[in-house]
C-alpha positions in Angstrom: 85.3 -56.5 64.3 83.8 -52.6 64.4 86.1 -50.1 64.2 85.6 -46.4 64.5 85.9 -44.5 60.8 85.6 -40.6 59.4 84.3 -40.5 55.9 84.1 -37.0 54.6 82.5 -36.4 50.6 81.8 -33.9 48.8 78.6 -33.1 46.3 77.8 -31.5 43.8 77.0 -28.1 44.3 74.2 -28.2 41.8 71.8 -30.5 43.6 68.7 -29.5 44.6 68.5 -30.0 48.9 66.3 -32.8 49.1 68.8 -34.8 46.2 71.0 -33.8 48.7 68.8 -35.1 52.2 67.9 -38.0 49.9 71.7 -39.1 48.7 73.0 -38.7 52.7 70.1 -41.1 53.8 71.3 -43.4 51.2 74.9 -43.8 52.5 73.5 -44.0 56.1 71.2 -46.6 55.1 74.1 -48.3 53.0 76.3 -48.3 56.4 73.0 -49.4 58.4 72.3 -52.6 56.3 76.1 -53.5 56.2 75.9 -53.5 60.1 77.9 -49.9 61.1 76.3 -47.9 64.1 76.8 -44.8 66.5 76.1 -43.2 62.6 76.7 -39.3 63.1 76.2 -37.3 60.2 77.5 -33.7 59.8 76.2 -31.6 57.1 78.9 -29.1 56.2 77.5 -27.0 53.9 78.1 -25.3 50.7 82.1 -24.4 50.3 84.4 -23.3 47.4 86.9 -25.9 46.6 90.9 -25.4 46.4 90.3 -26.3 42.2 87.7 -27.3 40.5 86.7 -31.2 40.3 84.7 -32.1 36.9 83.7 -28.4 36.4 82.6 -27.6 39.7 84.0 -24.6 41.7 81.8 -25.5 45.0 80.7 -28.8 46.9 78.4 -29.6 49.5 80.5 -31.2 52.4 79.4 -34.3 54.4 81.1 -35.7 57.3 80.3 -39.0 59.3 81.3 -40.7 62.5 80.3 -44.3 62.5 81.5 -47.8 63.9 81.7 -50.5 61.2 83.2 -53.0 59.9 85.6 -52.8 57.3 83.4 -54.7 54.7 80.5 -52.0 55.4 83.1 -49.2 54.5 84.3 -51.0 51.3 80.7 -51.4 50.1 80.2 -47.6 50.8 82.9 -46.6 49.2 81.9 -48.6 45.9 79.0 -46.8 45.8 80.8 -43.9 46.1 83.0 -44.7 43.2 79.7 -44.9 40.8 77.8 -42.2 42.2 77.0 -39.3 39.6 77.0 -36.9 42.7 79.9 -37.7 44.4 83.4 -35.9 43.5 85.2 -36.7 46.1 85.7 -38.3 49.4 87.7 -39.6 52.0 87.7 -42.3 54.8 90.1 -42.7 57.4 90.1 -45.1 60.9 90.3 -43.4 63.9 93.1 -44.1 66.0 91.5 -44.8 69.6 
């Protein structure tokens, strides 16, 4: 059953913008072929972090709004977990 999740990560601040364009395609497509829709994708920008993660003092934020179900988020997240670019990230399940 689809539920409705937030998953906000941050990259490295050192990518060039299309690594950047490319690597946010790849987690939609990741969410796509796991069967998630209503896929909105936010990109935040640029930011200073609170401390530095593995030498970086800024990220690029992403946020995105999807409905999936929980076996397209745990297959995301793996890929997270392995991801050179990825410092950090977060996913909860909306309440509604």
């Amino acid at each position: 059953m689809a539920q409705k999740y937030e998953t906000l990560y941050i990259l490295r601040s050192d990518l060039a913008e299309e690594v950047v364009d490319q690597t946010i395609v790849k987690y939609q497509t990741i969410l796509t072929e796991q069967g998630a829709g209503e896929i909105e994708t936010q990109h935040r920008g640029k930011r200073r972090l609170a401390y530095e993660l593995n030498k970086q003092k800024e990220g690029i934020y992403v946020q995105m709004n999807y409905t999936a179900p929980p076996a397209a988020v745990a297959e995301m997240e793996k890929s997270f977990r392995i991801s050179e670019e990825i410092l950090r990230f977060l996913t909860v399940r909306d309440g509604e």
